[in-house]
C-alpha positions in Angstrom: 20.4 -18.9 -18.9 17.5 -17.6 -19.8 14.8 -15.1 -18.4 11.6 -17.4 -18.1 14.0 -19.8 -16.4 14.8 -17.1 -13.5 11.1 -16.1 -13.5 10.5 -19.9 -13.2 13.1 -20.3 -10.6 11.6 -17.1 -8.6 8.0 -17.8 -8.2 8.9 -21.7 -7.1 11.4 -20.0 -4.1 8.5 -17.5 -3.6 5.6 -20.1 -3.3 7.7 -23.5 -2.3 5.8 -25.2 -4.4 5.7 -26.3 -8.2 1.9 -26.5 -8.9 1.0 -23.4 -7.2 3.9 -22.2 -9.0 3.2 -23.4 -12.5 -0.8 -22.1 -12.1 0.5 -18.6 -11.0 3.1 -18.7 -14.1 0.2 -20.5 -16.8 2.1 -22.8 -17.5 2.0 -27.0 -16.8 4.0 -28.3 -14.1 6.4 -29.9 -16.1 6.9 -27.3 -18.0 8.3 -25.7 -14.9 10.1 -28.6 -13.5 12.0 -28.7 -16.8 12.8 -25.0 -16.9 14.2 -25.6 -13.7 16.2 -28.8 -14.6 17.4 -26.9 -17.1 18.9 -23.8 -14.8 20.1 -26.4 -12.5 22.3 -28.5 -15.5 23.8 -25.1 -16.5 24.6 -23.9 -12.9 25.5 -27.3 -12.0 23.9 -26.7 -8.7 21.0 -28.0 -7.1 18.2 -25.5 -6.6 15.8 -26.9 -4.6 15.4 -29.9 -2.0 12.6 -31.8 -3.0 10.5 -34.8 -1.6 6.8 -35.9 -1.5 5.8 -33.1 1.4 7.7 -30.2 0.9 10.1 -28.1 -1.4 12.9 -25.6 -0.2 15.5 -24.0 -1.1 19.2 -25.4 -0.6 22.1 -22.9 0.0 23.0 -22.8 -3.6 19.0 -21.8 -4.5 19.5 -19.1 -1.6 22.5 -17.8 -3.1 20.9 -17.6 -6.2 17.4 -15.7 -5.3 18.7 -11.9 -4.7 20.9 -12.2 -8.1 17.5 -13.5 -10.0 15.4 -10.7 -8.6 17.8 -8.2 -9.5 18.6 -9.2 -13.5 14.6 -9.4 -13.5 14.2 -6.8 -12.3 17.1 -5.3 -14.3 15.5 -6.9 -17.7 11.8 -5.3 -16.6 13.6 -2.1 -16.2 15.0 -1.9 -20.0 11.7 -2.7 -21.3 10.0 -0.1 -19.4 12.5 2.4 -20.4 12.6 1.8 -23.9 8.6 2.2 -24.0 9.5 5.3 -22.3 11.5 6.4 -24.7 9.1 5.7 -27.4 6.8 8.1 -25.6 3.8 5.7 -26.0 3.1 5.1 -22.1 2.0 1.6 -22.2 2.4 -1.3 -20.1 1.4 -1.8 -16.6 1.4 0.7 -13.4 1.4 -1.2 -9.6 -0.1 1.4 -7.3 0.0 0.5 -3.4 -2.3 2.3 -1.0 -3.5 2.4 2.1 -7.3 2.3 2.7 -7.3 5.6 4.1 -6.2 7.5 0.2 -8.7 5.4 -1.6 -11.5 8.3 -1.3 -9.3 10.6 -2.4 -8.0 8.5 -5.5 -11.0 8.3 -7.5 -11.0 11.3 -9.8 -7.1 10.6 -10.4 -7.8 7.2 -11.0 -10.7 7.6 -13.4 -8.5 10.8 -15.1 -5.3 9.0 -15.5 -7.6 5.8 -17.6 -8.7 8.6 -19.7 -5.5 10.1 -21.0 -3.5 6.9 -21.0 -6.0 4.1 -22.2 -2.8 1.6 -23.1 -1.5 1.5 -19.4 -3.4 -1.1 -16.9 -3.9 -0.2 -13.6 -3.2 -2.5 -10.8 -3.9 -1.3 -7.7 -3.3 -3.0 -4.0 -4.8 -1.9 -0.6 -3.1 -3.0 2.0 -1.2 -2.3 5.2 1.3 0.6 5.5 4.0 -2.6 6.3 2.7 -4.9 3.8 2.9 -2.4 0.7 6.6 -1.0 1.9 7.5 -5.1 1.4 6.0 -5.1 -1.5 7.8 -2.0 -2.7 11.2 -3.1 -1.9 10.3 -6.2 -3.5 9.7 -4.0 -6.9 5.8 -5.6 -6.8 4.3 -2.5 -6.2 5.6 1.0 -8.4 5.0 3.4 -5.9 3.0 3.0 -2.6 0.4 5.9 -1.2 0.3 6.3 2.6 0.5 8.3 5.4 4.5 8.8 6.2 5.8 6.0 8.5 7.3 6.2 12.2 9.5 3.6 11.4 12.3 4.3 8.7 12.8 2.2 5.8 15.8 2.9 4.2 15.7 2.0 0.8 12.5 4.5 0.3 11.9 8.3 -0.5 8.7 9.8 0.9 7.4 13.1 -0.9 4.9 15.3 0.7 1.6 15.0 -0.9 -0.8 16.8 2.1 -0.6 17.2 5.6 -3.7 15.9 7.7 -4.9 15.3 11.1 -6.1 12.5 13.4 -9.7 13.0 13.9 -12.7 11.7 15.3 -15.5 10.6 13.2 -19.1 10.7 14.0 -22.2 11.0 12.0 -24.0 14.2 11.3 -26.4 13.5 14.0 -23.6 12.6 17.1 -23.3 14.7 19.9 -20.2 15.2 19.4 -20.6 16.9 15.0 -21.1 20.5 16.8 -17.7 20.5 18.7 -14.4 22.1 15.8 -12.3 19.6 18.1 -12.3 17.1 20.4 -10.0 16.0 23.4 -9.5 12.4 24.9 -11.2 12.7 28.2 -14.7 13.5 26.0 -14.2 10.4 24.0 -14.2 8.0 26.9 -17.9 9.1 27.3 -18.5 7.7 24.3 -18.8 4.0 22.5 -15.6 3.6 20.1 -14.7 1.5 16.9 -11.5 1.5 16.3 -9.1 0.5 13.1 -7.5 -2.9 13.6 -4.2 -2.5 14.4 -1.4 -2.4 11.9 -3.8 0.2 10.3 -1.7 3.8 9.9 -4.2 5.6 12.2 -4.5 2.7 14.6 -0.6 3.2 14.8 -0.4 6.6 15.3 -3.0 6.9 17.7 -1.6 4.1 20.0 1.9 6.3 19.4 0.1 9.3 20.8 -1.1 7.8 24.0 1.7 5.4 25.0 2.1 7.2 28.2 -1.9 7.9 28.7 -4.1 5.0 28.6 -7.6 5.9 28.1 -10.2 4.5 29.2 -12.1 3.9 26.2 -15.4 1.9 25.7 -14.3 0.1 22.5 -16.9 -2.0 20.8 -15.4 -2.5 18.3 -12.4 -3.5 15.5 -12.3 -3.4 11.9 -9.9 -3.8 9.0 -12.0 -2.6 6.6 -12.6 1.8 6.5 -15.9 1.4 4.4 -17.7 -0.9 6.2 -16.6 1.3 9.4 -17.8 4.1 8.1 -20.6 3.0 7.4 -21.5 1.7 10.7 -20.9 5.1 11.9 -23.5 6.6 9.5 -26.0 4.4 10.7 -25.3 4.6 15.0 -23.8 6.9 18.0 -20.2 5.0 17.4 -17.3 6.9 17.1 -13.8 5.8 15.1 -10.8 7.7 15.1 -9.3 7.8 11.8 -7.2 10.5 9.8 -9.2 13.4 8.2 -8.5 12.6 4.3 -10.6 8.8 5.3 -13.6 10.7 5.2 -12.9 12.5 1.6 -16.2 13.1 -0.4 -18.4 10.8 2.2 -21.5 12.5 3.0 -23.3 12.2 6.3 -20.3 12.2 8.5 -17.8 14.6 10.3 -14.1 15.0 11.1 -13.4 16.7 14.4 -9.5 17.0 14.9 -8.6 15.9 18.3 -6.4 18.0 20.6 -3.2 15.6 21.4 0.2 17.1 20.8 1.4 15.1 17.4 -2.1 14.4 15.7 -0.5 15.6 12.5 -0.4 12.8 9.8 1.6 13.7 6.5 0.3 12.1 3.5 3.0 10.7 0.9 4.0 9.2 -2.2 6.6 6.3 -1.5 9.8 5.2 -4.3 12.4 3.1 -3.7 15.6 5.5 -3.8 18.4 5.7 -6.7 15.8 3.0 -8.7 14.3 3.9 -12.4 10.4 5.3 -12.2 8.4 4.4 -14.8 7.0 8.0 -16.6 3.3 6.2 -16.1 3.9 6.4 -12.0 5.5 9.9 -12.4 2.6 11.3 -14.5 -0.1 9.6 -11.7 1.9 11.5 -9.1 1.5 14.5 -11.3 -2.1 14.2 -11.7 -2.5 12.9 -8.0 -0.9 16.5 -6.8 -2.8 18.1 -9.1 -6.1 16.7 -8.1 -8.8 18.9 -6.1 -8.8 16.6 -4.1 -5.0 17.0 -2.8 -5.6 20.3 -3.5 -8.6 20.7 -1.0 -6.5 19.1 1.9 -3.7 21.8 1.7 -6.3 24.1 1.3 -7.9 23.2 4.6 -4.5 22.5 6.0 -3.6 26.2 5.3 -6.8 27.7 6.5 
């Protein structure tokens, strides 16, 4: 049994199909389907159940998956640690994040490519639930978000900064003189809200579970840049966590006053698993940064 043929036999049960498969792997199709003959003659077992519409897995295949994912995984891990252990730092770091830390990523980002020019960056923003599958998956080395209400138990969250929920207006809004900001004074005004599944779209629905205000909302949007840029250019107000805004010019934060508004920013690993010393040494420089730095700074003042 060999590696490529478990990596074969993965992607297939992950995509359920062998030419998306054998594209996502570069190699041809029947180069896959004969990997996978292969693993299937030495199992004596039948993988997969085949025919001119579909591809699944049988019970065998199912059985099979977890224990692949795990000597990958465990294979992965022995290269990763001997590279270690050469000191030379090379190879590939998976960074998830939430849209919200990608402001406040830049100068780590750019520092970390400086120092260690033979590690490649792959970074993923996503959903707080998408990039916690993706870390327990082992797709993603560490994940970057705002600590989750839900528990996930296979994951370690470490304090990076504490933040607050805020509303966000432009410069220019009514509302930039106030230092806070309660409910009842944003249902005066137009709103754009996160799309939900979006950490501050959670935590604000959290917060008024047993209040529903009457907002105007105009708007929904998935994507932080292009809302904040909308509120740049109009009277619009989003609601978003403090950190969203780091480094953005032309726009203000005003903490609103709700019991619990108090997000904690984190760095996410997969518990009792091997860390890579190219994600420890981002979360180094990442705590180190001023801009981690400026947000318990503000936090304490």
């Amino acid at each position: 049994m060999e590696l490529k043929q478990l990596n074969s036999f993965i992607k297939v049960a992950e995509l359920l199909n062998f030419s998306a498969a054998a594209k996502a792997l570069y190699i041809t199709q029947s180069t896959l389907s004969q990997q996978i003959q292969q693993l299937e003659q030495e199992l004596d077992v039948q993988l997969f159940q085949r025919n001119s519409h579909s591809v699944s897995l049988t019970e065998s295949g199912e059985e099979l998956l977890p224990l692949a994912l795990q000597a990958l995984h465990c294979a992965n891990t022995c290269k990763s640690r001997m590279n270690d252990l050469k000191a030379l730092l090379t190879g590939t770091l998976n960074i998830g994040a939430t849209h919200t830390f990608s402001p406040i990523l830049t100068d780590t980002l750019l520092n970390f490519m400086k120092l260690y020019p033979k590690v490649k960056l792959n970074i993923h923003y996503k959903s707080m639930e998408e990039l916690m599958n993706l870390l327990e998956k082992n797709k993603v080395d560490l994940v970057l978000a705002f600590k989750p209400s839900q528990e996930y138990r296979g994951v370690e969250s470490h304090l990076l900064f504490h933040n607050h929920l805020a509303a966000i207006v432009n410069n220019h809004h009514p509302l930039a003189s106030k230092s806070t900001v309660t409910l009842t004074e944003l249902e005066k005004y137009d709103i754009a809200l996160p799309a939900k599944g979006m950490q501050a779209r959670n935590t604000l629905e959290q917060l008024i579970a047993h209040y529903d205000p009457p907002f105007r909302v105009r708007l929904e949007l998935n994507e932080v840049h292009i809302l904040l840029k909308l509120i740049k250019q109009s009277n619009l107000v989003t609601i978003l966590s403090e950190a969203t805004i780091h480094d953005e010019q032309g726009i203000k934060a005003i903490p609103i006053e709700i019991p619990g508004s108090d997000m904690e920013g984190c760095v996410h690993l997969l518990k009792n698993n091997y860390h890579k010393r190219s994600a420890l040494e981002f979360i180094r420089l990442l705590s180190d940064s001023n801009a981690i730095r400026n947000r318990i700074r503000d936090w304490l003042i």
